[in-house]
C-alpha positions in Angstrom: 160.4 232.3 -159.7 159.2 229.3 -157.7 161.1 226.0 -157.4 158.5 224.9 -159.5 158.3 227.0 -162.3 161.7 225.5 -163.1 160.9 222.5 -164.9 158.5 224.7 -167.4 161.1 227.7 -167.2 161.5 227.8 -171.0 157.7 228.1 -171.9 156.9 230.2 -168.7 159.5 232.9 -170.4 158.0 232.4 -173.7 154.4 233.2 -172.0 155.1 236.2 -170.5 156.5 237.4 -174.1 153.4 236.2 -175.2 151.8 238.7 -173.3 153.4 241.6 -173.3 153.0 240.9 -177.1 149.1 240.9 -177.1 149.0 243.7 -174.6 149.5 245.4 -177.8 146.5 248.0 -178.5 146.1 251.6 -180.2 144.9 252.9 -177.1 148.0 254.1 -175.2 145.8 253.9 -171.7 144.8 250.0 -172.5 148.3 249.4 -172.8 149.4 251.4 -169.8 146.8 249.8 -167.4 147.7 246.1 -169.2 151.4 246.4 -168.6 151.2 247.6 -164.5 149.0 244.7 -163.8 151.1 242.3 -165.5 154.2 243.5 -164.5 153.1 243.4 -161.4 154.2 240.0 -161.0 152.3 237.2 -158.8 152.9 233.5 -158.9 150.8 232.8 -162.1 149.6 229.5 -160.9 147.3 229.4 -163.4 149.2 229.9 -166.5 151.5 227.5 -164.9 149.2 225.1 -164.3 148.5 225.2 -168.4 152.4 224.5 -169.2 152.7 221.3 -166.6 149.3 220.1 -167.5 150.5 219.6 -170.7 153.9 218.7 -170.2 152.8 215.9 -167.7 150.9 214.8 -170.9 153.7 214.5 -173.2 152.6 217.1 -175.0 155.1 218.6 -177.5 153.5 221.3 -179.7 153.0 225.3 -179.1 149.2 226.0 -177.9 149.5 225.1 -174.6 151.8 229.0 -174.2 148.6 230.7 -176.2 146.6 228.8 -173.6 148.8 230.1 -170.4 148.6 233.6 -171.7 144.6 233.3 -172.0 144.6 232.4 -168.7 146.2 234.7 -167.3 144.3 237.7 -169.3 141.0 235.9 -167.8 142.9 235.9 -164.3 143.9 239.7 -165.2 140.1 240.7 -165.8 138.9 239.6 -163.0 141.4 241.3 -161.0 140.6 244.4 -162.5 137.2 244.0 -161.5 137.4 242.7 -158.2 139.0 246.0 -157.2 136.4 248.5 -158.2 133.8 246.0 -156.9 135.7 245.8 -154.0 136.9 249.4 -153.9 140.6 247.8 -153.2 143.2 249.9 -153.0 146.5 247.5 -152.5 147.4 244.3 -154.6 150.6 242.6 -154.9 151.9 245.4 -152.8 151.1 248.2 -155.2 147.9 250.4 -155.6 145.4 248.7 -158.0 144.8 250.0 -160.7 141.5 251.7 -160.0 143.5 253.1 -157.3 145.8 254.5 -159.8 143.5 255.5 -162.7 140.4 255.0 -161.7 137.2 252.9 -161.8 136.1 253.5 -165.6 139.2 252.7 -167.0 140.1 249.6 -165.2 136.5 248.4 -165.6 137.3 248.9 -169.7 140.6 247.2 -169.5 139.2 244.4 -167.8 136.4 244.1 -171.0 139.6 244.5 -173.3 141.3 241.5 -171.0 138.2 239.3 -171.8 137.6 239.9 -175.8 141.4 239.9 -176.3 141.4 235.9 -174.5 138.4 235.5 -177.0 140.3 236.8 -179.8 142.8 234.3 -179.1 140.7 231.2 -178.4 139.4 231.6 -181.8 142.7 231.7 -183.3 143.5 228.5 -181.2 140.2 226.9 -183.0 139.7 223.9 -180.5 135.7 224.0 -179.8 136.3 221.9 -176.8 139.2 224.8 -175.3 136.0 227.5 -176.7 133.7 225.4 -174.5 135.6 225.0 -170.9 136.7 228.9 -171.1 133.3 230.2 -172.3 131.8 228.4 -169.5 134.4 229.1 -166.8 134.1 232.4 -167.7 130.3 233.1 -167.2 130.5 231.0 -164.2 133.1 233.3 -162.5 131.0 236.0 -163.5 128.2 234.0 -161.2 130.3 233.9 -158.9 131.4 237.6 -158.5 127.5 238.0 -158.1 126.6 235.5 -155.9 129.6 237.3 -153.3 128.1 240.6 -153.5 124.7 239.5 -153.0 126.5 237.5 -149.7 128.3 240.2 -148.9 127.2 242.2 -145.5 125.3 238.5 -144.5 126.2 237.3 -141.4 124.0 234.2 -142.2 126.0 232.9 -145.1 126.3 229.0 -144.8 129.6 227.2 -144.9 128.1 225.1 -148.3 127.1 228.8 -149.6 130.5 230.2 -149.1 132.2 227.0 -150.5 130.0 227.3 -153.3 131.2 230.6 -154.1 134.5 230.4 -153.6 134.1 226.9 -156.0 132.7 229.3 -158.8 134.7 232.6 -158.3 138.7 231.1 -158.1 138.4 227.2 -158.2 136.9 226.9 -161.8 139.6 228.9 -163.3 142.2 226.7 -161.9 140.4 223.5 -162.7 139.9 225.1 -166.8 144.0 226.1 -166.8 144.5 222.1 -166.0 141.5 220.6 -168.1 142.7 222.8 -171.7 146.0 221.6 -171.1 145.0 218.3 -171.0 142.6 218.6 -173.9 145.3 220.3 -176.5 147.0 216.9 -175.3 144.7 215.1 -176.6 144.2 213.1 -173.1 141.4 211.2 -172.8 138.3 211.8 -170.9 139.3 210.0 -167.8 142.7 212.2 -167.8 140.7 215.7 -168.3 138.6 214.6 -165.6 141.3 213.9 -163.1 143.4 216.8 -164.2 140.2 219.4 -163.9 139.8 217.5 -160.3 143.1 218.3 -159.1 142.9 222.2 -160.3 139.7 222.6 -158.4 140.7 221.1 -155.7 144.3 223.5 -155.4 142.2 226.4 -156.2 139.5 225.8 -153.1 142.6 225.1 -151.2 144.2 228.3 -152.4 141.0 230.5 -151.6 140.4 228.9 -148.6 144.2 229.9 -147.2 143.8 233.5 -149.0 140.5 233.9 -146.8 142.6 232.4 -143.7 145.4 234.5 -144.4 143.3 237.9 -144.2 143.1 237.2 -140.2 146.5 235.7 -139.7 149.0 237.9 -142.4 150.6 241.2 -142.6 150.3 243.7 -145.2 153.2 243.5 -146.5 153.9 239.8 -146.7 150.8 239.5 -148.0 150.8 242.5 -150.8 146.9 243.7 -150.1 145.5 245.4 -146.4 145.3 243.2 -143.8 141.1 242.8 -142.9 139.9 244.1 -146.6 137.5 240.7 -146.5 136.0 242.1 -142.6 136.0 245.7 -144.0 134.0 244.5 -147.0 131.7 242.1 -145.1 132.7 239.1 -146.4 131.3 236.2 -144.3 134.2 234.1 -145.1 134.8 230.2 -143.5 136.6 231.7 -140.6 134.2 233.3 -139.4 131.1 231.4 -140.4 133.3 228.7 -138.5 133.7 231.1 -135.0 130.4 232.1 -135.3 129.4 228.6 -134.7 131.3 228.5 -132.0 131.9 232.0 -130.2 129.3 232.5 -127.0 126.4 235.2 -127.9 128.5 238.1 -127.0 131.9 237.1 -129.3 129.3 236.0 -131.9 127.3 239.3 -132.1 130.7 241.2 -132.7 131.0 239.2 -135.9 127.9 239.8 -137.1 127.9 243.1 -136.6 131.5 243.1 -138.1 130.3 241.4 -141.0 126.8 243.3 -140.8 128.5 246.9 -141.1 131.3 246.2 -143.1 133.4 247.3 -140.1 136.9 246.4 -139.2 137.4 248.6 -136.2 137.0 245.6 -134.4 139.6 243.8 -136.5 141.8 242.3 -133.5 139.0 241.5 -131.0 137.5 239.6 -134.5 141.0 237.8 -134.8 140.7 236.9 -131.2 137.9 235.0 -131.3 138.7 233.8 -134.7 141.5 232.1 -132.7 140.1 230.8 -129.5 137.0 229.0 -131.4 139.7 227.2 -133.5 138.3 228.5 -136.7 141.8 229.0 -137.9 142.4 225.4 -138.0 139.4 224.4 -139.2 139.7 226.6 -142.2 143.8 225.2 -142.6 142.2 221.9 -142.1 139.7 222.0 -144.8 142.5 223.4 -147.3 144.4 220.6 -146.1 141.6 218.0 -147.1 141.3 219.9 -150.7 145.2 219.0 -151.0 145.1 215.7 -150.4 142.4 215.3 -152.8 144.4 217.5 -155.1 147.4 214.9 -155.1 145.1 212.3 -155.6 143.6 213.3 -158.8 147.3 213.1 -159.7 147.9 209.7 -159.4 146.9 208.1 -162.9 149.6 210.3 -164.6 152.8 209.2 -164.9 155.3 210.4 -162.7 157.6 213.0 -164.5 159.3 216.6 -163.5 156.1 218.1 -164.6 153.7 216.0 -162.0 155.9 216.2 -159.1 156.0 220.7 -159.7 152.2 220.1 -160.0 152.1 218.1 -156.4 154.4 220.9 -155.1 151.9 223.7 -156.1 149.2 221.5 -154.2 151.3 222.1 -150.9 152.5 225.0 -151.8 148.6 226.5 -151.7 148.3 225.2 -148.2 151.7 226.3 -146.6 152.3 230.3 -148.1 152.2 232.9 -146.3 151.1 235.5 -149.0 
């Protein structure tokens, strides 16, 4: 655990009984698949982010741990998805799934993720919790598209790569934060600044993710170092040292990003590096945290805001 899953360590525990608990399923392979990726481990920000919203709230009843586990089966899906849309082959330092059983199979686990968060919305019965994950979820499915038809474009925008990473990973953040508040009964001005600050970490956290790809290692970072180049993803750094790079430098990124081609992975870095795209990507996570910890100034300042202002800088400075 994280420093700041401390003040929520209780209810995290509680969630991730939760969740082996609904894993539950006739199907022996469902429940195979279910249990590696969850037991896989990872931060689980977002179901996190469900338990502190709350708390921070003064919120004293149970929903808010049905609400962390729905999150994190939505967070699960996608997973599951990426990879076989991705053709991954390493999270969290262990083969994905599809890796390990196959495309089919983690494609119908993912759809078994999905209804089983459904299942449990309904039994939560709060239309406005139905509402922000029903619409978070078709939006992430937007997004998912909108990268693929980007990927292999060396012309992708800086506003249409901020607007996919805004619908693919910041939405989900920004629901985990908004439920919380709404099971709290906050009012619309507090759902609105809570939803503001989970947007804003989850663009920062995307932002560093896509950063990270050029700057990590492997095994720090649990997943193959130049995946995004291999899968020509025209993410901000590059868009960024494109914009920058003389012709030559600039062609070998579009043709990186053209080919899906990481041969070229270090000469990419390179440039990435001398055109200062590095910091400019840093430096625009950095602006998403500040306006992270802003959102978080109407509450009132408990345990449970000051671990949600450490996640905020916590997005920007990891390493993995």
């Amino acid at each position: 655990m994280l420093p700041f899953h401390n003040v929520v360590a209780d209810d995290f525990e509680q969630v991730n009984e939760l969740i082996i608990r609904q894993l539950h399923s006739d199907v022996g392979l469902v429940e195979n698949i279910g249990h590696y990726l969850i037991e896989a481990g990872g931060k689980r920000l977002r179901p996190l982010m469900v338990l502190l919203a709350a708390r921070a709230l003064n919120y004293s009843g149970k929903q808010h741990l049905d609400l962390a586990a729905i999150i994190e089966f939505i967070h699960s899906a996608t997973l599951l998805h990426d990879d076989v849309v991705d053709t991954s082959t390493l999270r969290r330092g262990r083969p994905t799934a599809n890796a390990q059983w196959g495309n089919a199979p983690s494609v119908l686990v993912g759809d078994f993720l999905y209804s089983r968060s459904f299942q449990m919305m309904v039994a939560i019965g709060n239309m406005d919790v139905m509402t922000i994950l029903s619409d978070t979820t078709n939006v992430i499915a937007e997004g998912e598209v909108q990268q693929l038809i980007n990927a292999k474009d060396p012309d992708l925008s800086e506003a249409g790569y901020i607007d996919v990473i805004h619908k693919k990973t910041a939405v989900l953040f920004a629901a985990a934060c908004e439920v919380g508040a709404v099971i709290a009964g906050a009012d619309q001005a507090t759902r609105q600044a809570l939803k503001e600050y989970g947007l804003q970490v989850g663009i920062a956290f995307q932002l560093v993710d896509d950063a990270l790809d050029y700057k990590g290692d492997a095994e720090t970072l649990g997943k193959n170092v130049g995946d995004d180049l291999a899968e020509g993803k025209p993410t901000l750094p590059l868009i960024y040292a494109m914009s920058r790079a003389p012709a030559a430098e600039r062609d070998t990124i579009r043709n990186a990003i053209s080919n899906g081609d990481a041969s070229k992975l270090e000469e990419v870095v390179a440039i990435v590096e001398s055109t200062g795209a590095m910091d400019y990507t840093l430096k625009a996570a950095e602006k998403a945290v500040q306006q992270a910890h802003a959102a978080l100034e109407p509450l009132a300042a408990t345990p449970y805001r000051q671990a949600m202002a450490d996640i905020a800088d916590f997005s920007l400075g990891r390493n993995h």
